[in-house]
N, C-alpha and C positions, 0 to 999 in steps of 0.2 A: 504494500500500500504506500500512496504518499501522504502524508500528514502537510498539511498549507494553513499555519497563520497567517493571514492577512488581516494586520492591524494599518492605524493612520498614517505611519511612515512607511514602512517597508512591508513587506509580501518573503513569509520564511517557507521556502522549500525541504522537508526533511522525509529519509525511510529509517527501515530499523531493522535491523538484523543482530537475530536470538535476541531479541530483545531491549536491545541498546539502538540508540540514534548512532547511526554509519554516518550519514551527508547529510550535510545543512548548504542550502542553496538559498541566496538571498535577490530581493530583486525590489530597489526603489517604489514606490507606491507612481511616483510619478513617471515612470518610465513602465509601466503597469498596461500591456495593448497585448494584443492576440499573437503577434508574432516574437514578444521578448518574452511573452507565457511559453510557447509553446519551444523555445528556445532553450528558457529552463526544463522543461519537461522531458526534452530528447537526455540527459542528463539520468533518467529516470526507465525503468521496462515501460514500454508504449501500452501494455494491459493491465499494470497496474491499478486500484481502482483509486480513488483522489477522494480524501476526507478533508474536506475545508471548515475551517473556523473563521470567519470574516466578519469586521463588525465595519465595511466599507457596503452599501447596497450596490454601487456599478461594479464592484470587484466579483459578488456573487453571479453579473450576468456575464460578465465574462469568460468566467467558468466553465458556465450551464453550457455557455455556447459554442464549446470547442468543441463538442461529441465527445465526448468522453466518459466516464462513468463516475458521479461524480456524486456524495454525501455529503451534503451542508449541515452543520450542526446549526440545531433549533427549527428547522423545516424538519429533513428526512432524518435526521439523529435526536432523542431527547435525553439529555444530560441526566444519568440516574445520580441526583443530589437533588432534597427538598431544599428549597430553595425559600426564606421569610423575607426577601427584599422583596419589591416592587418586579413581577413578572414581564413585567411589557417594558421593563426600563433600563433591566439589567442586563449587562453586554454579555453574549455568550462565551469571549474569552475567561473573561472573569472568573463567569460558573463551572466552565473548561478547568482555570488554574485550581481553585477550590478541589474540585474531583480530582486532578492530577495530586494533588499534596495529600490527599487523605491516601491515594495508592501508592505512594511512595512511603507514608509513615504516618499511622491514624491516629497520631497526637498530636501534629501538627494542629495548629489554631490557628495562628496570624499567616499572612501571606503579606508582600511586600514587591510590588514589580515598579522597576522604574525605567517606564516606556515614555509615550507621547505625552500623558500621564502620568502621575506617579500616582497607584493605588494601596488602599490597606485595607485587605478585605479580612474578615474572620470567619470562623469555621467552629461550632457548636460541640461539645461536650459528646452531641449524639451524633457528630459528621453531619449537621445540616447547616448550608450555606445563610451569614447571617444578616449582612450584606456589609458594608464598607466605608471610604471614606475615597475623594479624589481630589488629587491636587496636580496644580501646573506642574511638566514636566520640567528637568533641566534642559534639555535644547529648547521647548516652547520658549522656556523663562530667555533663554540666552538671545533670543529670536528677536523679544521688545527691545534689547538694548540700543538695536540693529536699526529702529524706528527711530531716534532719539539723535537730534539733529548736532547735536556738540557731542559727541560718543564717537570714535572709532567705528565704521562698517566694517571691518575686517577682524570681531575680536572672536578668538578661539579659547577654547578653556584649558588651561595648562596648570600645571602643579605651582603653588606659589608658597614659601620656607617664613616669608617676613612677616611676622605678628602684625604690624602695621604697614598695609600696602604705602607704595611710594609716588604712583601710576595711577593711571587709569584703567590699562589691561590689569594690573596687580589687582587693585581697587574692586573689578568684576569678577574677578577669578575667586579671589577671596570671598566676595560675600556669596558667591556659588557654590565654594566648598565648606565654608561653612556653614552658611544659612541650612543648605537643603541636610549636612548632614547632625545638625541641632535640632533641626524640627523633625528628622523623621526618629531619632536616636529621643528625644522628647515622647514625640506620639509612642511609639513601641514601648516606652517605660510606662507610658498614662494606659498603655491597654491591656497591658501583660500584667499590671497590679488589678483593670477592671477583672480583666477574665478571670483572677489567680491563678495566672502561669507565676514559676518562678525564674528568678535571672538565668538559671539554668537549660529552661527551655526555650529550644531553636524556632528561632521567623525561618519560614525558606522567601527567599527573595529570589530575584529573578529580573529581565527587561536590559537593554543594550545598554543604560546608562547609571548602572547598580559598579559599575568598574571605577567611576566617577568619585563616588563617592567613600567606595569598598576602604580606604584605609582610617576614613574617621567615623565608622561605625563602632557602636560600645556595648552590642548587645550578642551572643548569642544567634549564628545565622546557618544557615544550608542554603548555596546557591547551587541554583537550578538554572544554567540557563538557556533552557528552552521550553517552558515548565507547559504552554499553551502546547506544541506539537509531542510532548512527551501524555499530555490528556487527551489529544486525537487518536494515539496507541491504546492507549488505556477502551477508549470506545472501538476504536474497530477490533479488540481481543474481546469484546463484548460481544459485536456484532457478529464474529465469527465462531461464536461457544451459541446463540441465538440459531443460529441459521443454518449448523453441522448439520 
Protein backbone atom coordinates (compact mmCIF):
# COMPACT_ATOMS: atom_id res chain seq x y z
CA UNK A 1 0.00 0.00 0.00
CA UNK A 2 0.95 3.67 -0.17
CA UNK A 3 0.19 5.74 2.80
CA UNK A 4 -0.37 9.85 1.48
CA UNK A 5 -0.56 12.71 4.11
CA UNK A 6 -1.58 15.55 2.41
CA UNK A 7 -1.41 18.37 4.82
CA UNK A 8 -1.27 22.52 4.18
CA UNK A 9 2.21 22.47 3.15
CA UNK A 10 3.54 19.46 1.74
CA UNK A 11 1.92 16.15 0.20
CA UNK A 12 4.02 12.96 2.38
CA UNK A 13 4.54 9.81 0.17
CA UNK A 14 5.33 6.63 2.30
CA UNK A 15 5.18 2.36 2.00
CA UNK A 16 6.09 -0.17 4.71
CA UNK A 17 7.77 -3.06 4.64
CA UNK A 18 7.35 -5.89 7.67
CA UNK A 19 6.19 -3.32 9.04
CA UNK A 20 8.23 -0.32 9.23
CA UNK A 21 8.09 2.96 6.90
CA UNK A 22 10.84 1.86 3.97
CA UNK A 23 10.28 5.44 1.69
CA UNK A 24 9.08 8.77 2.40
CA UNK A 25 8.42 10.74 -0.79
CA UNK A 26 7.69 14.40 -0.30
CA UNK A 27 6.03 16.68 -2.62
CA UNK A 28 5.35 20.73 -2.06
CA UNK A 29 1.45 21.36 -1.77
CA UNK A 30 2.11 23.93 -4.25
CA UNK A 31 3.73 22.11 -6.86
CA UNK A 32 0.69 19.45 -6.13
CA UNK A 33 -0.99 18.69 -10.23
CA UNK A 34 -1.43 15.30 -11.87
CA UNK A 35 1.77 14.97 -13.55
CA UNK A 36 4.23 15.68 -10.40
CA UNK A 37 1.45 13.13 -8.54
CA UNK A 38 1.95 10.64 -10.62
CA UNK A 39 5.77 11.35 -10.89
CA UNK A 40 5.96 10.40 -7.29
CA UNK A 41 3.89 7.42 -7.77
CA UNK A 42 6.18 5.76 -10.41
CA UNK A 43 8.58 5.68 -7.33
CA UNK A 44 5.81 3.24 -5.99
CA UNK A 45 4.30 -0.67 -7.60
CA UNK A 46 1.68 0.99 -10.10
CA UNK A 47 -1.19 -1.69 -8.13
CA UNK A 48 -0.57 -0.71 -5.04
CA UNK A 49 -3.70 0.49 -3.45
CA UNK A 50 -3.34 4.45 -2.01
CA UNK A 51 -4.80 5.33 1.47
CA UNK A 52 -4.97 9.03 1.62
CA UNK A 53 -5.22 11.22 4.79
CA UNK A 54 -5.86 14.90 3.22
CA UNK A 55 -7.27 17.71 5.06
CA UNK A 56 -6.77 19.94 1.58
CA UNK A 57 -10.53 19.28 -0.45
CA UNK A 58 -8.78 19.98 -4.31
CA UNK A 59 -5.97 17.54 -3.18
CA UNK A 60 -8.61 14.61 -2.43
CA UNK A 61 -9.92 15.34 -6.28
CA UNK A 62 -6.80 14.97 -7.55
CA UNK A 63 -6.46 11.72 -6.30
CA UNK A 64 -9.95 10.38 -7.13
CA UNK A 65 -8.81 11.25 -10.53
CA UNK A 66 -5.90 9.45 -11.57
CA UNK A 67 -7.76 5.95 -11.76
CA UNK A 68 -6.29 4.58 -9.24
CA UNK A 69 -7.57 2.63 -6.23
CA UNK A 70 -7.75 4.97 -3.84
CA UNK A 71 -9.12 5.13 0.34
CA UNK A 72 -9.66 8.56 1.66
CA UNK A 73 -9.81 8.46 5.37
CA UNK A 74 -13.35 9.92 6.67
CA UNK A 75 -15.38 9.09 3.36
CA UNK A 76 -14.37 5.27 2.52
CA UNK A 77 -12.15 4.76 5.86
CA UNK A 78 -13.63 5.51 9.46
CA UNK A 79 -11.05 6.16 12.15
CA UNK A 80 -11.97 3.34 14.91
CA UNK A 81 -11.27 6.12 17.88
CA UNK A 82 -14.57 7.77 19.68
CA UNK A 83 -13.83 10.73 19.11
CA UNK A 84 -15.62 13.93 22.10
CA UNK A 85 -14.46 16.87 19.89
CA UNK A 86 -16.75 18.47 17.41
CA UNK A 87 -17.31 15.75 14.58
CA UNK A 88 -17.65 17.89 11.56
CA UNK A 89 -14.74 20.03 12.66
CA UNK A 90 -12.01 17.89 13.41
CA UNK A 91 -9.20 17.32 10.93
CA UNK A 92 -8.83 13.60 10.02
CA UNK A 93 -5.10 13.99 10.50
CA UNK A 94 -5.58 14.79 13.98
CA UNK A 95 -7.94 11.79 14.68
CA UNK A 96 -5.36 9.75 12.32
CA UNK A 97 -2.39 10.93 14.81
CA UNK A 98 -4.41 10.09 18.06
CA UNK A 99 -5.19 6.40 16.67
CA UNK A 100 -1.56 6.01 15.60
CA UNK A 101 -0.18 6.83 19.22
CA UNK A 102 -2.53 4.78 21.12
CA UNK A 103 -0.91 1.75 18.55
CA UNK A 104 2.34 2.58 19.09
CA UNK A 105 1.96 2.60 23.16
CA UNK A 106 -1.61 2.82 24.95
CA UNK A 107 -0.51 5.21 27.58
CA UNK A 108 0.28 7.67 25.57
CA UNK A 109 -2.05 10.81 26.26
CA UNK A 110 -0.60 14.02 24.87
CA UNK A 111 0.40 14.28 21.37
CA UNK A 112 2.24 17.37 20.02
CA UNK A 113 2.83 17.99 16.20
CA UNK A 114 4.59 20.88 14.82
CA UNK A 115 3.21 21.31 11.40
CA UNK A 116 1.60 24.30 9.50
CA UNK A 117 0.08 24.37 12.93
CA UNK A 118 1.25 23.53 15.99
CA UNK A 119 -1.29 21.12 17.63
CA UNK A 120 -1.91 19.55 21.32
CA UNK A 121 -4.21 17.02 21.17
CA UNK A 122 -5.17 14.54 24.11
CA UNK A 123 -6.12 11.04 24.36
CA UNK A 124 -8.44 9.70 27.33
CA UNK A 125 -7.75 7.29 30.09
CA UNK A 126 -10.03 4.84 27.92
CA UNK A 127 -8.06 5.61 24.39
CA UNK A 128 -10.99 8.06 23.24
CA UNK A 129 -9.86 11.16 21.35
CA UNK A 130 -10.51 14.39 23.60
CA UNK A 131 -9.90 16.92 21.40
CA UNK A 132 -7.20 19.63 21.53
CA UNK A 133 -5.78 22.94 21.24
CA UNK A 134 -4.13 24.94 17.84
CA UNK A 135 -1.66 27.38 17.49
CA UNK A 136 0.23 29.34 14.74
CA UNK A 137 2.96 27.30 13.30
CA UNK A 138 6.74 28.40 13.21
CA UNK A 139 7.16 28.84 9.59
CA UNK A 140 3.38 30.47 9.59
CA UNK A 141 4.71 32.67 12.46
CA UNK A 142 8.10 33.31 10.46
CA UNK A 143 5.84 34.19 7.32
CA UNK A 144 4.26 37.68 9.08
CA UNK A 145 7.69 38.92 9.62
CA UNK A 146 8.05 38.69 5.84
CA UNK A 147 4.98 41.26 5.61
CA UNK A 148 6.50 43.87 7.97
CA UNK A 149 7.95 46.66 5.91
CA UNK A 150 11.40 47.65 8.15
CA UNK A 151 12.11 43.71 8.62
CA UNK A 152 14.46 41.94 6.44
CA UNK A 153 12.43 39.77 3.53
CA UNK A 154 15.04 37.23 3.43
CA UNK A 155 15.11 36.09 7.21
CA UNK A 156 15.68 32.29 7.90
CA UNK A 157 15.65 30.72 11.24
CA UNK A 158 19.12 29.78 12.43
CA UNK A 159 20.57 28.62 15.98
CA UNK A 160 21.39 31.85 17.96
CA UNK A 161 24.06 31.29 21.45
CA UNK A 162 23.45 35.32 22.64
CA UNK A 163 21.16 35.76 25.77
CA UNK A 164 20.55 39.02 24.25
CA UNK A 165 20.19 39.36 20.50
CA UNK A 166 22.26 42.16 18.93
CA UNK A 167 20.25 42.14 15.28
CA UNK A 168 17.54 41.93 13.82
CA UNK A 169 17.82 38.32 12.36
CA UNK A 170 19.27 37.48 16.08
CA UNK A 171 16.22 39.43 17.58
CA UNK A 172 13.76 36.83 15.26
CA UNK A 173 15.55 33.87 15.67
CA UNK A 174 15.49 34.35 19.31
CA UNK A 175 12.08 35.19 20.05
CA UNK A 176 11.31 31.99 17.78
CA UNK A 177 13.24 29.67 19.75
CA UNK A 178 12.38 30.71 22.55
CA UNK A 179 8.83 31.84 22.53
CA UNK A 180 7.58 28.66 20.80
CA UNK A 181 9.68 26.40 22.96
CA UNK A 182 8.30 28.33 26.46
CA UNK A 183 5.00 28.11 25.55
CA UNK A 184 4.71 24.71 24.38
CA UNK A 185 7.34 23.24 27.39
CA UNK A 186 4.54 25.63 29.60
CA UNK A 187 1.35 24.08 27.97
CA UNK A 188 2.73 20.27 28.34
CA UNK A 189 3.43 21.17 32.20
CA UNK A 190 -0.23 22.83 32.49
CA UNK A 191 -1.78 19.54 31.00
CA UNK A 192 0.26 16.65 32.06
CA UNK A 193 -0.58 18.13 35.86
CA UNK A 194 -4.59 18.42 34.35
CA UNK A 195 -4.41 14.89 33.04
CA UNK A 196 -2.18 13.54 36.08
CA UNK A 197 0.53 12.34 33.98
CA UNK A 198 3.66 12.45 35.65
CA UNK A 199 7.03 14.37 34.44
CA UNK A 200 7.86 10.87 33.65
CA UNK A 201 5.59 10.30 31.06
CA UNK A 202 6.32 10.77 27.33
CA UNK A 203 4.29 13.45 24.77
CA UNK A 204 5.08 11.76 21.40
CA UNK A 205 5.46 14.67 19.08
CA UNK A 206 5.80 14.79 15.74
CA UNK A 207 5.45 17.40 12.39
CA UNK A 208 8.60 18.91 10.02
CA UNK A 209 9.34 21.75 12.46
CA UNK A 210 9.59 19.76 16.02
CA UNK A 211 13.76 19.73 14.87
CA UNK A 212 13.33 23.57 15.59
CA UNK A 213 12.78 23.55 18.54
CA UNK A 214 13.98 19.65 19.79
CA UNK A 215 16.96 21.04 21.84
CA UNK A 216 14.80 23.51 24.32
CA UNK A 217 12.23 21.08 25.06
CA UNK A 218 12.12 20.07 29.14
CA UNK A 219 9.75 17.52 29.15
CA UNK A 220 9.72 13.81 28.44
CA UNK A 221 9.15 13.04 24.45
CA UNK A 222 8.88 10.07 21.74
CA UNK A 223 9.33 11.57 18.32
CA UNK A 224 7.49 10.06 15.63
CA UNK A 225 8.15 11.59 12.75
CA UNK A 226 5.80 10.40 10.59
CA UNK A 227 3.06 9.72 13.01
CA UNK A 228 -0.07 10.64 10.39
CA UNK A 229 1.21 7.90 7.58
CA UNK A 230 2.44 5.41 10.32
CA UNK A 231 -1.96 5.78 11.22
CA UNK A 232 -2.63 5.07 7.43
CA UNK A 233 -0.69 1.42 8.28
CA UNK A 234 -2.38 1.07 11.24
CA UNK A 235 -5.94 1.35 9.06
CA UNK A 236 -5.12 -0.58 6.14
CA UNK A 237 -3.73 -3.62 8.66
CA UNK A 238 -7.27 -3.13 9.75
CA UNK A 239 -8.76 -3.05 6.49
CA UNK A 240 -6.92 -6.18 5.52
CA UNK A 241 -7.79 -8.53 8.91
CA UNK A 242 -11.70 -6.98 7.75
CA UNK A 243 -11.62 -8.03 4.27
CA UNK A 244 -9.33 -11.63 4.45
Amino acid sequence: MIAIDAGNTSIKFGTFYKNKLKKVFSLKREKANKKNVKKVLSNFDKNSLIFLCSVVPEINNLFINLKRTVYLVGDDLKIPIKSLYDKDKVGSDRLLAAYAAKKIEGSLRLIVDFGTAITLDFISKKGDYQGGIILPGINSTLKTFKNCALLPNNITIKKTKRVIPKNTSESINKGLQDGFSLMINGLVDKYKKKLRLSKKDKVIVTGGDFLRVKPYLNFNFQYEKHLVLQGLFCLYQDFLSKNS
